[in-house]
N, C-alpha and C positions, 0 to 999 in steps of 0.2 A: 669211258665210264667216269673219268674226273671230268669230264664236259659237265655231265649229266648234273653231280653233287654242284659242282660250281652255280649249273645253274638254279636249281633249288635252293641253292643260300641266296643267289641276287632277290629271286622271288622272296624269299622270307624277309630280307633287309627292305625291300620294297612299302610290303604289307605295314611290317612295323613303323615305318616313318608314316606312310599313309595315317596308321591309326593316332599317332602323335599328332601329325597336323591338324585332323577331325578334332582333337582336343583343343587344339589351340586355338584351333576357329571358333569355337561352340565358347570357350571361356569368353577370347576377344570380340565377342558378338558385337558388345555394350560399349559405344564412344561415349564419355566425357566430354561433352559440348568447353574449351574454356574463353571465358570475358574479360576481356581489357578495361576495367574502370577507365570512365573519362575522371580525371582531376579535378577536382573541386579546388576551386580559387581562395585564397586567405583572406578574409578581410579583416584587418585591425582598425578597431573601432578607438575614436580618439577623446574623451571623456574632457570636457575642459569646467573644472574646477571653482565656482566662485564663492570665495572667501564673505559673509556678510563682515559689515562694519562692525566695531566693539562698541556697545553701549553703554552709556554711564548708567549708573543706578545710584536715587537717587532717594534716602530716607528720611522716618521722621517718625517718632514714637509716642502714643498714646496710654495715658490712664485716667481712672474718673469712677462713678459710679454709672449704673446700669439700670434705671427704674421705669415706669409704668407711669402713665398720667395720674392715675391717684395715689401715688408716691410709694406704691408697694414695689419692690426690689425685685430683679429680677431673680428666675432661679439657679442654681448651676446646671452645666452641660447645654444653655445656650449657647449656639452659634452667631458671634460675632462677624460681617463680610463690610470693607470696606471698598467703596466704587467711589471714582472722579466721576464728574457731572457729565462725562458721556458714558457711563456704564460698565466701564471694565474692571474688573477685579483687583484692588491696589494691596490686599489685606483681611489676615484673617485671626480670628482670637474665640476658644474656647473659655467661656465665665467657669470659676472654677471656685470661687468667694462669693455668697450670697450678697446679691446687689452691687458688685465691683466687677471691674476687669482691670489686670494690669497691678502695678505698683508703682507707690510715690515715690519710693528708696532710689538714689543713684543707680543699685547695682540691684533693683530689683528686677524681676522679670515686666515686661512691659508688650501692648500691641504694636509691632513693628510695620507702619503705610510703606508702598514701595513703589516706586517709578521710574519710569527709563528717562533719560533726558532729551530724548525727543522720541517719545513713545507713538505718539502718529503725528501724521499730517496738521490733526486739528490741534494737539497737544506743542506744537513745534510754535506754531503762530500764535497761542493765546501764553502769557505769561506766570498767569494762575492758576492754579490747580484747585477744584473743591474737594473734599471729602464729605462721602454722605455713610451712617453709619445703617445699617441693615439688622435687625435682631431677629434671627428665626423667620427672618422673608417681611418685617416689616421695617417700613423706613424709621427713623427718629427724626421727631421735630427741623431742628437746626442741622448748619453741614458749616465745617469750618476748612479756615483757607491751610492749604498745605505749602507747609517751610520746613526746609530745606534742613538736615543737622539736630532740629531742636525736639523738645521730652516738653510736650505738654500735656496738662491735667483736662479732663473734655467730658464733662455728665454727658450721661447719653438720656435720652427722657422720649418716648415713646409715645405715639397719641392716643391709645387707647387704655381701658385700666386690664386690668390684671385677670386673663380670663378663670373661671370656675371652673375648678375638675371637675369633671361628670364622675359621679360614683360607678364601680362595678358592680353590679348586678349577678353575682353568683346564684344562679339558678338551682331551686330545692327538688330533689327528686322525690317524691313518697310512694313507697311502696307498700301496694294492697295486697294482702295474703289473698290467694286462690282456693275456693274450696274444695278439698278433696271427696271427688265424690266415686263410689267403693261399687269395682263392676263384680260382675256375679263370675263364679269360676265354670270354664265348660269342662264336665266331668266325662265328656265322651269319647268316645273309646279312638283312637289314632292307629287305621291301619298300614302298619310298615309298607313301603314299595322296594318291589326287590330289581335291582340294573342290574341287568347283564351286560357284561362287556363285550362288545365287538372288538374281534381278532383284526391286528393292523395285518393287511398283507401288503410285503416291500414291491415299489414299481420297480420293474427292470428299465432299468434307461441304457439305450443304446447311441454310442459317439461315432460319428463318422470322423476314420482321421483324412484330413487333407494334406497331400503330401505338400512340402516346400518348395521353395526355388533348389536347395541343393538335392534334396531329394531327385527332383524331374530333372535335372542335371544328369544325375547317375543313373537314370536311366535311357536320356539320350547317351551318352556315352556307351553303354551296355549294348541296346539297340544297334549303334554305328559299328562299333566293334565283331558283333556278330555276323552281322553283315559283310564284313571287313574276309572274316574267317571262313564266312562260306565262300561265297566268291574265290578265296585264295585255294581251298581243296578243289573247286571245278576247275580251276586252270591248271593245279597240278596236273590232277586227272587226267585233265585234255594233253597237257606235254607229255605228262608219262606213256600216254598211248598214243601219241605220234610216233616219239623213241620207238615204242615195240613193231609198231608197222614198219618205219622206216629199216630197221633191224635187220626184219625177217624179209624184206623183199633184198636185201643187199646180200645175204647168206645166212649159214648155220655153224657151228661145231660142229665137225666131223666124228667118228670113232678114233680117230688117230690123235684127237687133241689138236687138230690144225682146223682154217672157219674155210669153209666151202663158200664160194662168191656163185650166185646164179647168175 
């Protein structure tokens, strides 16, 4: 009889690790493929630096009057541009005094010429410089020679005279009164319409749930294990009645309490 129990507990210890391992298969189904990076190489990129040369600059100050071929003055808020005789920009001066730019005064404010000491190629090889003066985009007569240090006084004279404002022209609106002309009333009779409302009826909306991944998990698991359980009662079954055949063909209890052998 302690055979028998023994063996039904191996059979239970059986079953139960069976159904553990079915778990652990079904979890570990899923490999994680992993990749080895190849290494990517460093490269240090090496920046080489070059310094330009320092160049001298090289001044020379302007003042004077500012007029027009028929001696009328310039206005203020002209734009004064000074270029050397290849075109570059050496200076510039907003008129701010009717018909002047600049001051005679030592320590007056003055138009400041300015240039590199060897500003180009062409500038390096010719030894003079010209200034040409610019008002508002037109040139002035004369251009004088640019030296070095010194505050000289320079009309500037224009070759054209002094253009005409065009007047503004503020344009007159008039407004012509409209006749009011008087419509007749309709005295006729306006029959009410009566709405009925239509009753909303709610749609039934129906959701299909789809189950998940842990969902279909728990029920393979369920599945396997049932499985697991039936199986394990048909083999009981089957050992339990081999034991009683085997039993009964080897003898019985007697009346005396002693086992009769056939």
């Amino acid at each position: 009889m302690l055979k028998k129990y023994i063996f039904l507990f191996l059979i239970f210890l059986i079953m139960s690790i069976s159904i553990v391992s079915a778990q652990i298969i079904v979890v570990n189904d899923t490999t994680i493929p992993t990749f080895n990076p190849t290494p990517i190489p460093t490269k240090i990129a090496t920046t080489i630096t070059t310094i330009p040369p320092v160049m001298e600059k090289l001044s020379q100050t302007f003042y004077g009057e500012v007029r027009y071929a028929d001696g009328n003055p310039v206005s203020p808020g002209s734009i004064i541009v000074a270029k050397d005789q290849y075109g570059k920009n050496i200076g510039n001066y907003i008129v701010r005094e009717l018909g002047e730019y600049g001051s005679s005064k030592p320590y007056g404010e003055k138009m400041i010429v300015s240039v590199l000491k060897n500003q180009s190629d062409r500038t390096s090889r010719s030894s003079v410089i010209f200034v040409n003066f610019f008002v508002d985009g037109i040139r002035s007569r004369d251009s004088v020679e640019f030296k070095v240090g010194e505050d000289d006084e320079f009309n500037i004279l224009l070759p054209i005279v002094k253009p005409t404002p065009i007047p503004t022209i503020i344009p007159t609106t008039i407004i012509t009164p409209v006749p009011t002309i008087a419509r007749p009333v309709n005295t006729s009779t306006i029959t009410p319409i009566q709405v009925t409302a239509l009753p909303i009826i709610p749609q039934s909306t129906t959701s299909t749930i789809i189950p998940g991944i842990e969902d279909m998990q728990l029920i393979i698991y369920g599945f396997i294990g049932m499985i697991i359980i039936i199986v394990g009662i048909i083999i009981i079954v089957i050992i339990q009645s081999y034991l009683m055949n085997k039993s009964s063909r080897e003898g019985s209890l007697g009346p005396d309490g002693k086992w009769d052998r056939k």
